[in-house]
Structure formats: structure tokens, C-alpha cells
C-alpha positions as CSV (number, residue, x, y, z in Angstrom):
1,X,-54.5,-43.8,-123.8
2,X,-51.6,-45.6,-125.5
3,X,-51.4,-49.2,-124.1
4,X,-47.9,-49.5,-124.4
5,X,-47.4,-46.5,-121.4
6,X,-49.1,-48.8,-119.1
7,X,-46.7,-51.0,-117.0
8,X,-47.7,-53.7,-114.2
9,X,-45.2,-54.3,-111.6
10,X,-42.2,-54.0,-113.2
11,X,-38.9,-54.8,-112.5
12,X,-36.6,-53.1,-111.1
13,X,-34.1,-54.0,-113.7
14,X,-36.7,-52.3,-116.3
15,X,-37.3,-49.2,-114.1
16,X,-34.1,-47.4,-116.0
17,X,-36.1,-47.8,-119.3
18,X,-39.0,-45.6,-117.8
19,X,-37.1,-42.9,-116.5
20,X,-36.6,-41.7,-120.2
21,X,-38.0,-38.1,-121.0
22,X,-39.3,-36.8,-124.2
23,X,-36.8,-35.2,-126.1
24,X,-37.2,-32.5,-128.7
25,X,-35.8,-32.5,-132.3
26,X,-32.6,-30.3,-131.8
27,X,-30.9,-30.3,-135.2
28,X,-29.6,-27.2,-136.2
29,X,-31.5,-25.6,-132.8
30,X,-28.3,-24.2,-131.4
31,X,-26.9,-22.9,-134.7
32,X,-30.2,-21.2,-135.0
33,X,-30.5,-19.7,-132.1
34,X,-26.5,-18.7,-132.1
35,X,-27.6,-16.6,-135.4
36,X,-30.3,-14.7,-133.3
37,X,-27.8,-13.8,-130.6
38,X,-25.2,-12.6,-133.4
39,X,-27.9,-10.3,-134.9
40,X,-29.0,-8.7,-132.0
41,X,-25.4,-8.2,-130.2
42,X,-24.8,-6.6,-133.8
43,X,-27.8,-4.7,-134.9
44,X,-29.7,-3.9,-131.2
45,X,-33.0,-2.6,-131.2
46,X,-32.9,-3.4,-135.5
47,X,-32.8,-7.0,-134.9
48,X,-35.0,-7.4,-132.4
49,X,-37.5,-5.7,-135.1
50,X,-37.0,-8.2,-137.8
51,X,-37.2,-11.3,-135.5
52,X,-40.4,-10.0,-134.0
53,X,-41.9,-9.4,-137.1
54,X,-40.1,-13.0,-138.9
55,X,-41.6,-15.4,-135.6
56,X,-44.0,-13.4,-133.9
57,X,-46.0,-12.0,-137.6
58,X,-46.1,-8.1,-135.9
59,X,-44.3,-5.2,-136.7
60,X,-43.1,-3.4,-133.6
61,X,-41.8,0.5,-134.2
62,X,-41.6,0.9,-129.9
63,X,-40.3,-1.8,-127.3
64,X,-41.2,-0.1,-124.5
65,X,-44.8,-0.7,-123.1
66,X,-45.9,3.2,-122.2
67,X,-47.6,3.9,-118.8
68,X,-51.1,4.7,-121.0
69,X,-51.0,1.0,-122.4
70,X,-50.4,-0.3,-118.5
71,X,-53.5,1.8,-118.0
72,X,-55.6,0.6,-120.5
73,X,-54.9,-2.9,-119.7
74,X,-55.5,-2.6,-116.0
75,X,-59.4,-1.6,-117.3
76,X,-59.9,-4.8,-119.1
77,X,-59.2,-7.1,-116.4
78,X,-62.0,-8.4,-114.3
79,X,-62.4,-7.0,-110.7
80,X,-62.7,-11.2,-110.1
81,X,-59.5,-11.8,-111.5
82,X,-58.0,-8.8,-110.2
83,X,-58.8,-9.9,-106.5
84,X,-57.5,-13.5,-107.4
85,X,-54.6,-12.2,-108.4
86,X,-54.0,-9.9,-105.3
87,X,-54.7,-13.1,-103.1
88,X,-52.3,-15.2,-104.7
89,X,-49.9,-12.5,-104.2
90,X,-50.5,-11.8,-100.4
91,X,-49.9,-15.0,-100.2
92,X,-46.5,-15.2,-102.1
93,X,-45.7,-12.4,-100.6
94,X,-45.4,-13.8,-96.8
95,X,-44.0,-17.3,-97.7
96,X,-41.1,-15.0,-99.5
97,X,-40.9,-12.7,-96.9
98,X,-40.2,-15.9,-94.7
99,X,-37.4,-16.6,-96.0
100,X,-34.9,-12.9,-94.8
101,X,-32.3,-14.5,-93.2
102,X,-30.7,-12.3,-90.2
103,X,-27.2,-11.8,-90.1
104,X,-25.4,-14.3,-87.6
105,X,-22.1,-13.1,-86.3
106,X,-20.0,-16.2,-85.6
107,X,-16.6,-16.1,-83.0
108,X,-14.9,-19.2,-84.6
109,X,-11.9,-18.6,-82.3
110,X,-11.4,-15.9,-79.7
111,X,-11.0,-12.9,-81.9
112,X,-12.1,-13.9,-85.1
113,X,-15.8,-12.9,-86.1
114,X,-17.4,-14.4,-89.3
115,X,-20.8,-13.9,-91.0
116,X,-22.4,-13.4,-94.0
117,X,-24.4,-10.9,-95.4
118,X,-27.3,-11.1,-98.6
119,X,-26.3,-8.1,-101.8
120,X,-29.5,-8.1,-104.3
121,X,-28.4,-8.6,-107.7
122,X,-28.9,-5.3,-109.2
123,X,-30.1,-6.1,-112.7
124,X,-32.5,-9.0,-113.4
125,X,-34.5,-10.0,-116.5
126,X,-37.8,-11.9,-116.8
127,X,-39.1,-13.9,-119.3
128,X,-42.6,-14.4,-119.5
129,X,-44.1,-16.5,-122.5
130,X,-47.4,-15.2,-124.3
131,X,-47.9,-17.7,-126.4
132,X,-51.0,-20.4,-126.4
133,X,-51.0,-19.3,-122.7
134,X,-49.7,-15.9,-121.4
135,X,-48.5,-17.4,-118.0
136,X,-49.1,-14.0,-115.9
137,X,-48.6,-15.9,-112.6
138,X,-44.8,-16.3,-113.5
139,X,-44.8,-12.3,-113.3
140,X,-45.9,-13.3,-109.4
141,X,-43.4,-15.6,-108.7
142,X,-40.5,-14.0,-110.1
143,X,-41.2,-10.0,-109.3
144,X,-42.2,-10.8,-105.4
145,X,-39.2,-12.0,-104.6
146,X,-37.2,-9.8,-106.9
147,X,-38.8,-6.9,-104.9
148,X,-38.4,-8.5,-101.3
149,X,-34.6,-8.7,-102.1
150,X,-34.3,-5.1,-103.7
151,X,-33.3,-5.8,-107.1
152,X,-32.6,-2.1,-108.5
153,X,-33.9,-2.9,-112.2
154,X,-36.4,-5.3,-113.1
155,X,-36.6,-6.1,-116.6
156,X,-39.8,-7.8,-118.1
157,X,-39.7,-8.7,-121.7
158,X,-42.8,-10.8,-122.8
159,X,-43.7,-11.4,-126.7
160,X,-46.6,-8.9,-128.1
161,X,-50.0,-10.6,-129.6
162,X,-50.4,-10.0,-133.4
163,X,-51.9,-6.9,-132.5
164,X,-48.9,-5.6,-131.1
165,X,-50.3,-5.6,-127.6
166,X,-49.2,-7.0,-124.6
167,X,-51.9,-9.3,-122.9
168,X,-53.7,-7.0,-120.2
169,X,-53.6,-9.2,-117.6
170,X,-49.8,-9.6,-118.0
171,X,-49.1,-6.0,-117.7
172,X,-52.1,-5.4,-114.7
173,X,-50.1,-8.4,-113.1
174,X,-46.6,-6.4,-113.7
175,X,-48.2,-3.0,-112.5
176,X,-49.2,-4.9,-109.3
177,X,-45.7,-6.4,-108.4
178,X,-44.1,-3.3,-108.8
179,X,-42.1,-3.8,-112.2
180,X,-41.8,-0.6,-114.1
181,X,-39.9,-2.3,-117.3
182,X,-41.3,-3.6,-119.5
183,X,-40.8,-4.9,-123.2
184,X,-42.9,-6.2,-126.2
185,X,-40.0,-8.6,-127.3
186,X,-40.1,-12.8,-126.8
187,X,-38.5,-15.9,-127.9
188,X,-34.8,-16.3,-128.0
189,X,-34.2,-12.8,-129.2
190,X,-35.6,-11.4,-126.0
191,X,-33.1,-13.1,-124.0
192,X,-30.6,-12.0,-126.6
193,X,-31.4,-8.4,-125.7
194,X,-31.3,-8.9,-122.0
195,X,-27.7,-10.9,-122.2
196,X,-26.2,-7.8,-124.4
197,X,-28.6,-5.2,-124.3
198,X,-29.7,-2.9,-127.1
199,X,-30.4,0.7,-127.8
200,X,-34.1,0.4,-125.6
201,X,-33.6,-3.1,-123.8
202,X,-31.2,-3.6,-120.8
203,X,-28.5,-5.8,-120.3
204,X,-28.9,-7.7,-117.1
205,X,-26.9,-10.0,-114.6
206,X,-29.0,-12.7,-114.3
207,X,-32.3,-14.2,-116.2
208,X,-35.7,-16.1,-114.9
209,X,-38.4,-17.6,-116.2
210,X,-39.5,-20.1,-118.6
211,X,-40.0,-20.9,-122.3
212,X,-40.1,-23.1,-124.9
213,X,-37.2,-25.2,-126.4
214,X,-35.6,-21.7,-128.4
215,X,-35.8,-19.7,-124.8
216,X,-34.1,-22.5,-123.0
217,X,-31.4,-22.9,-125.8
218,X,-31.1,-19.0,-125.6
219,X,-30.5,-18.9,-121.7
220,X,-27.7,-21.5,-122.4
221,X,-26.0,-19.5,-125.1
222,X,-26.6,-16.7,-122.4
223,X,-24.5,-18.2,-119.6
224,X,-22.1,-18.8,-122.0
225,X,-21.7,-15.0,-122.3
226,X,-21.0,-14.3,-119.0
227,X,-25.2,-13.8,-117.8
228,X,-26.4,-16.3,-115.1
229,X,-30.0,-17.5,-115.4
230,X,-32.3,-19.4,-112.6
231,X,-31.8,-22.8,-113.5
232,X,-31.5,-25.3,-116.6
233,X,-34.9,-26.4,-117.8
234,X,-37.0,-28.5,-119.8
235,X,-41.0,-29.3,-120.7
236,X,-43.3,-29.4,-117.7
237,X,-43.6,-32.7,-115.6
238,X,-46.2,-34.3,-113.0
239,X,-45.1,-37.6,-110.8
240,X,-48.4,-38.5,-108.7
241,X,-47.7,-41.4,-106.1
242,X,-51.5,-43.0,-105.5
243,X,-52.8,-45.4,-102.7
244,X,-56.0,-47.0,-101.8
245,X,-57.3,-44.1,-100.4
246,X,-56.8,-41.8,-103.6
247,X,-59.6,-40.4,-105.4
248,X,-59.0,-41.3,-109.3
249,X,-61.2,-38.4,-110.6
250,X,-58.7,-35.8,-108.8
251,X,-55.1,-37.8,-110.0
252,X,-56.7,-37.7,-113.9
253,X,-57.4,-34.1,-112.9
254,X,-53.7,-33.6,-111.8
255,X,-52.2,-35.7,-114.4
256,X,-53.6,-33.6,-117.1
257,X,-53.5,-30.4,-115.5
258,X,-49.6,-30.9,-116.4
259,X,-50.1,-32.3,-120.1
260,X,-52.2,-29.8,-121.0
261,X,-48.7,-27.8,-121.3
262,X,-47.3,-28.7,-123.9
263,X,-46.6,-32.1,-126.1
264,X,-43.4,-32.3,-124.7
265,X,-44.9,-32.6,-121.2
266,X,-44.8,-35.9,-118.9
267,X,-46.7,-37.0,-116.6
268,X,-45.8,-40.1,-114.4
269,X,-48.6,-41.9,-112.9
270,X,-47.4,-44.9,-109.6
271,X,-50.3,-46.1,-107.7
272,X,-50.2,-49.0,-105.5
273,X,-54.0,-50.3,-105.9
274,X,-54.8,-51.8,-109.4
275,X,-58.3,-50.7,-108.8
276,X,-57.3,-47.0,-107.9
277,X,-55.0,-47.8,-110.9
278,X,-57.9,-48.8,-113.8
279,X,-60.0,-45.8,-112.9
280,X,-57.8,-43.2,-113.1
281,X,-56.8,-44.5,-116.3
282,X,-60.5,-44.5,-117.3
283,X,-60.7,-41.0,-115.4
284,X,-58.0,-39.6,-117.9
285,X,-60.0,-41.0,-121.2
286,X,-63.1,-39.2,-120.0
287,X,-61.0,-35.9,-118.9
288,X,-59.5,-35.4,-121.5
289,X,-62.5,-35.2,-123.9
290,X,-63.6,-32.4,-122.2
291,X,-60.2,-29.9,-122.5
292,X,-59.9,-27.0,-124.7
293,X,-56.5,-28.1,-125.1
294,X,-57.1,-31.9,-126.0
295,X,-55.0,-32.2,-128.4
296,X,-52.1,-30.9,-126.8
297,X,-52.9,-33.2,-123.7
298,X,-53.1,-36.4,-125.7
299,X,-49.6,-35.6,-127.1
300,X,-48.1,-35.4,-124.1
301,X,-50.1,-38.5,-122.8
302,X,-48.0,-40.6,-125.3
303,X,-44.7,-39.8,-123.9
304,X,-46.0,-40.5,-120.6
305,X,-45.8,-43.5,-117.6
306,X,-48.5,-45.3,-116.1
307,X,-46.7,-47.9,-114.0
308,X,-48.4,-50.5,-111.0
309,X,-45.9,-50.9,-108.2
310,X,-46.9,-53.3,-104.7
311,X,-46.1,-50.3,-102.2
312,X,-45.6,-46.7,-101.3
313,X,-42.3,-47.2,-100.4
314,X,-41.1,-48.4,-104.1
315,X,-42.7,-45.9,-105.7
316,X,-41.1,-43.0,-103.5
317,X,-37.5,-44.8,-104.5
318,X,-38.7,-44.9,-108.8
319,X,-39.8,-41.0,-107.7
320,X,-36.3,-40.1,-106.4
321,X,-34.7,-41.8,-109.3
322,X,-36.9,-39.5,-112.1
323,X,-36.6,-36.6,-109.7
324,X,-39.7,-34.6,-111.0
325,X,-40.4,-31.3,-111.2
326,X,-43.9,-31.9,-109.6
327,X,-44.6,-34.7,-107.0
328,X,-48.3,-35.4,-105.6
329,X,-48.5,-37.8,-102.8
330,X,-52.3,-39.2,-103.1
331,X,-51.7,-41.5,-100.0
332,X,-52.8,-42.2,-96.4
333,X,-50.6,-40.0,-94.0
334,X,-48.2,-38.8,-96.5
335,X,-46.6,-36.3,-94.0
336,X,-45.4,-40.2,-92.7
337,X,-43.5,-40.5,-96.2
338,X,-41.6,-37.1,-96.5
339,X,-38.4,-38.3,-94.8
340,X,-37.9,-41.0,-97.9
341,X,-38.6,-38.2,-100.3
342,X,-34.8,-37.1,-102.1
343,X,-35.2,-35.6,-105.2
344,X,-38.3,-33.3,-106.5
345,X,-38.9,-29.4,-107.0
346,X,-42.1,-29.0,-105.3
347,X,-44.3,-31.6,-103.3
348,X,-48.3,-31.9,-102.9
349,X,-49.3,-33.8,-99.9
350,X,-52.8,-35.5,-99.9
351,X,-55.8,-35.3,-101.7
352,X,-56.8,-31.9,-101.4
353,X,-53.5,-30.6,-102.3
354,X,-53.4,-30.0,-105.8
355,X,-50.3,-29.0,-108.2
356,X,-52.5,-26.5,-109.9
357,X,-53.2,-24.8,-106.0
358,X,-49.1,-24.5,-106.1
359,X,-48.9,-22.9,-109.7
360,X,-50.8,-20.2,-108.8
361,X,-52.0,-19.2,-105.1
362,X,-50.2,-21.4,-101.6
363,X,-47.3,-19.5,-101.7
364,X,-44.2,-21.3,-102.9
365,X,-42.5,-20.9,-105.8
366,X,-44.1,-22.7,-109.4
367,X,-40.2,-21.7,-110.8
368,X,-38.9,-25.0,-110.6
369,X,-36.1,-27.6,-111.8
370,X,-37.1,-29.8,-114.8
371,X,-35.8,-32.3,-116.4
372,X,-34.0,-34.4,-113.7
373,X,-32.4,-31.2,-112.2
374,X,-34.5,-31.1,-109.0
375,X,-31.4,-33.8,-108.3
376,X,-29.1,-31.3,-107.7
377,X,-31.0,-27.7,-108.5
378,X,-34.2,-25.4,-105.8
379,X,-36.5,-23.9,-107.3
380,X,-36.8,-20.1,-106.9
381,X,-36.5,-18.8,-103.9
382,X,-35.7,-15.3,-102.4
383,X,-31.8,-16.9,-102.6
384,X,-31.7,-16.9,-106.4
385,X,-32.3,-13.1,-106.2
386,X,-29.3,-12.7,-103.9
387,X,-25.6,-12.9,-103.7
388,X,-23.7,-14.1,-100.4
389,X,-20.7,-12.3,-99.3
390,X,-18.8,-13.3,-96.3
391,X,-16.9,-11.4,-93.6
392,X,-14.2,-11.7,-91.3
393,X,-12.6,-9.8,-88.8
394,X,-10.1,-10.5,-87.0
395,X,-8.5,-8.8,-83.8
396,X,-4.7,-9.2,-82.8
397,X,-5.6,-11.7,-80.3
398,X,-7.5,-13.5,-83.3
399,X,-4.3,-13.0,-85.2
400,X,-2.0,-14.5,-82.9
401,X,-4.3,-17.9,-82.6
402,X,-4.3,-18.5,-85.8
403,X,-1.3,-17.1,-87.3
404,X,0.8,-19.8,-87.2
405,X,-1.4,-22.3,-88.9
406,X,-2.0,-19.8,-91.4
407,X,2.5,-19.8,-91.9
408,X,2.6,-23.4,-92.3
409,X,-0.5,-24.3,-94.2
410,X,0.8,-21.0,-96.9
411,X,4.6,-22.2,-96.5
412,X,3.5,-26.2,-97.2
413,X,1.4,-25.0,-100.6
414,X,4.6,-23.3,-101.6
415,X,3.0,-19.7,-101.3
416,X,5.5,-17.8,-99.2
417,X,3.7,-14.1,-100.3
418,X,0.6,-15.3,-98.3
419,X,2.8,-16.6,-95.1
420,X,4.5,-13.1,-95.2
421,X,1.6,-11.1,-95.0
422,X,0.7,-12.7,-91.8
423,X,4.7,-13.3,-90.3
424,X,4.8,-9.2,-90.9
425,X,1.7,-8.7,-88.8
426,X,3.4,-11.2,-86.1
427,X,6.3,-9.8,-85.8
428,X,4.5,-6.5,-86.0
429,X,2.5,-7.4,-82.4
430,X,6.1,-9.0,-81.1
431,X,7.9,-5.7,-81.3
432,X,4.3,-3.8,-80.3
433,X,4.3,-1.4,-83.7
């Protein structure tokens, strides 16, 4: 534990200073990923082959994962992790299905009917990273909903092992949610392929998932050519708000659960008890130890907050100011505290409510805003697979009430086109044509 992340009831005036987020090396990261995009607009399917071979070491002659490798897979999967699987994604399923919204015709004035009406976007791509950790449960929380609002093509691209394989429990997880498409391509060339399309990959209308700091870069450069994507993001982050009544063994649990990411993770530890405070910290150095991924988790540990504050009430205002991706209330009666709670993706009330239990199985969403965007950014939802159109309809007594508001609001702008195409209507009903 690095001493100088540990900070006792600080002030307010200092709290700016803490906010701060680790922040990648960039130079040259946009040029480099611009380059990538260039190739693969120009040389398709070509490209794609010499990236994948150039960053990923493996030489890929087809994209396309065949229905007899799906198969295969499916047989090297555990019937244990099968079933966990499936009950993750019953559960998915039905907080997703929750959110259909039924179409509400609304008579704003007498004869004139408005509503609004959900259109799936047809063609969506998702990125799912192989790398250190092939992170099949993103397949979950991206396909379901993708499915529930009847996208018409799902495209999957995820980047092949050295063996030029996909990992099994990727594609059993992929055969299970329905998605027919998919492609042995990652990194920032896959979302290359999916913003132009090539010879064997589709173009699509919108991109999901996460990545590392080339993906995100890549999404960017995508919306810049005219493909939406899910959100802006960033590394993986943890804010857990602890009383007196926490238990310190499960907030080290939590706390590294989320630096065990990456190194470019943070994790944000407020608790309101110096006692609660010490152990965890102690918790953490014992934790640690015992992780496959240590190393990685001790990275992310230095670019991390431990911070003492004197109630729940202060911490909840810091919270709002970071706005994290993942906030844990470890406190008596947090369903009391929700109200104060502004800005954060997804929220984990009491002790037995893990962020880990959210990443994989409750039912919400684990897509979610990094980086300070849960300020003004949901995570994904059924919405972010859908497009809202509205309707009107207006009869001639709906006309007539608001016809002339319609003249002098059109006539005041200067825009005497749209005043005549409701005066000729008017005068129309007058003279009863």
C-alpha cells in the first residue's frame, strides 16, 4: 500500500486534488490508431490480416468463426459453467425485458394525438476483449438486450488466442444469446472493420463494448465517421462508501475485485470509522498476496484513494463529485442514502451486495460510464439498442386550435413557407374543400 494514497480528513479545498484519474501515455495513440483505420477502409479483409498477425502474433486465413468451431467449443465448457451462465442470463433476461415501454398516445389539445414509438437499430457491433481475460459476460449484457429490442444483425468480433481460436466459452456464451456473427478480429482494427466494413466483416450503425486504451481511441475515430457507439470510456473504477457497520474483509474484497482489471484501474476507498478504515487497509495488504493477478492489482493500487471523512453524508457529496463507474454503500440503512446519491453508473447497497454479483449475474447492466461520464451518460440499457421516433396526428379540429400559433410563431422567425403550409390548410377548412 503506497502511504501517500492514504488521506485523513481532508479538506474540502483538497478534495479537487483527489478526484484526479490515472491517465494513460497517449503520444502518438491517435495517429496510430488513425493508420489502422486508413488500412482497413483501404485494404478490407487484407488489413485486418496483417494487424492480426502484427499485434495479435496469429495468422488468420478465415474471419468468420464456422458453426463446427461453435460446436466444438460448446463441448469444452463445463456443464457448471454452463448452468452459471444460463442463470445469469435468465436473470438479465427479465430485468431487460422490464424495461419495453408501451406506446402512450397523448391528446395534447383536442385533436392533436402524440406518441412515440421504439425502431431497433438494425446493425450493431460488439466488441468483446480476449485478452488476459476473455470477458464472456459482456456477450450477456450486450446480446440480451440487443435481442429483446430486435436488432436484425448482430455482429461479434472478439480477438483469436495464438492458436487462432476463439475462447470456447465466448462462443458457447454467443451460441446461447442468439448471435449468429461472429469474427476472429480485435483491437482497434476490429472496430475499424465494423465502422467501414470489409469483404467478410459488416459495417454497422452503432458499436458496444469495451477495450483497452487502442479500442476506446478506435470507437472515437469511429463516431467521427458517422458510426455511433454506447458511450465514451475509460479503465474500470470502484468508489466504496464504508461505515461502522462495514465488514473490512468484504470492502478489500470489493476494492480489488476492481484493480485486479487493469493498472489503469481506480479504486476509491471513503469510510467514516478510522477503525473500519485501518483494517481494510490491512485487509487489502493480506488480499492482495493471494491474487493470480497481483501484480496488476498493486498497480492499480498506486493510482488509487484511501481517504477518512467524519460522515456518510460527506462522502456521498466527494462520491457525486468523482462520479464513479461503480459505487458500494457499506453502511447502515443505505436504502436511507439513495436520494443524496447524483452521479454513478451502477450502485451496490449493503454488505451483501457485491460489485462482482452486478458484473455477472443480478440483472443490470455491467456496460457502464467511466471516467467521470456517469455525470451525464446510463449505462446500457434496452434504450441504447433503440431509436425513438415521434408521432403526430392532427385532425381539422386539431388544425384550427393550433393554427394560428403555428402563423405567428413561423411569420415572427421570418419563415413564411412554413406559415403557408398551415394558412392553405385554414383557408382550405374556411371555404370547406
Amino acid at each position: 500500500m503506497m502511504t501517500q494514497n492514504i488521506f485523513k480528513f481532508p479538506a474540502k479545498s483538497e478534495w479537487q486534488s483527489l478526484l484526479t484519474r490515472p491517465t494513460l501515455e497517449k503520444k502518438n495513440l491517435r495517429e496510430l490508431v488513425q493508420d489502422i483505420f486508413s488500412e482497413v477502409k483501404l485494404n478490407g479483409d487484407s488489413a485486418l490480416q496483417d494487424f492480426s498477425e502484427k499485434f495479435d502474433g496469429v495468422k488468420i486465413e478465415q474471419f468468420s468463426v464456422s458453426n463446427e468451431e461453435i460446436e466444438n467449443a460448446s463441448a469444452e465448457v463445463s456443464e457448471d459453467l454452463k448452468n452459471a451462465i444460463k442463470q445469469a442470463k435468465d436473470n438479465i433476461l427479465k430485468f431487460h425485458n422490464s424495461q419495453k415501454n408501451e406506446i402512450n398516445k397523448i391528446e395534447t389539445q383536442p385533436g392533436i394525438s402524440c406518441w412515440r414509438e421504439s425502431r431497433a437499430i438494425e446493425n450493431v457491433g460488439l466488441y468483446i476483449p480476449g485478452g488476459t481475460a476473455p470477458l464472456f459476460s459482456t456477450i450477456l449484457m450486450l446480446a440480451i438486450p440487443a435481442k429483446i429490442a430486435g436488432c436484425k444483425n448482430i455482429i461479434l468480433c472478439t480477438p483469436p488466442q495464438k492458436d487462432g481460436k476463439i475462447n470456447p466459452v465466448i462462443l458457447f456464451t454467443a451460441q446461447l444469446c442468439g448471435v449468429e456473427k461472429i469474427y476472429k478480429v480485435g483491437g482497434a482494427q476490429a472496430i475499424a472493420a465494423l465502422t467501414f466494413g470489409t469483404e467478410t466483416v459488416p459495417k454497422v450503425d452503432k458499436i458496444f463494448g469495451p477495450g483497452n486504451q487502442y479500442v476506446t481511441a478506435a470507437k472515437e475515430l469511429a463516431v467521427d465517421n458517422g458510426v455511433a457507439i454506447d458511450m465514451p470510456a475509460g479503465p474500470s473504477e470502484v468508489l466504496v462508501i464504508a461505515d461502522s457497520s462495514a465488514n473490512p474483509e468484504f470492502c478489500a474484497a470489493d476494492l480489488l475485485s476492481q484493480a485486479e482489471h487493469g493498472i489503469d484501474s481506480q479504486v476509491i476507498f471513503i469510510a467514516t470509522d478510522e477503525t473500519i478504515f485501518e483494517k481494510t487497509l490491512e485487509e487489502i495488504n493480506l488480499q492482495v498476496e493471494e491474487l493470480p493477478r497481483n501484480e496488476i492489482a498493486k498497480k492499480a493500487l498506486e493510482n488509487s484513494r484511501f481517504i477518512l471523512l467524519d460522515s456518510v453524508e460527506n462522502a456521498l457529496e466527494f462520491s457525486n463529485l468523482y462520479a464513479p463507474e461503480h459505487l458500494i454503500l457499506s453502511i447502515e440503512n443505505p436504502e436511507n442514502y439513495i436520494d443524496l446519491i447524483v452521479n454513478a453508473g451502477s450502485v451496490f447497497l449493503g454488505n451483501y451486495s457485491p460489485e462482482a454479483a452486478g458484473d455477472y449475474a443480478t440483472g443490470t447492466n455491467h456496460t457502464l460510464p467511466t471516467n467521470g461520464f456517469a455525470r451525464n451518460y446510463s449505462g446500457v440499457s434496452l434504450d441504447s439498442f433503440v431509436k425513438k421516433i415521434t408521432f403526430q396526428n392532427l385532425t381539422e379540429i386539431g388544425l384550427k386550435n393550433i393554427g394560428k400559433s403555428v402563423e405567428l410563431m413561423a411569420e415572427a422567425e421570418g419563415l413564411f413557407a412554413h406559415k403557408n403550409a398551415v394558412s392553405l390548410r385554414l383557408k382550405s377548412l374556411e371555404n370547406g374543400i
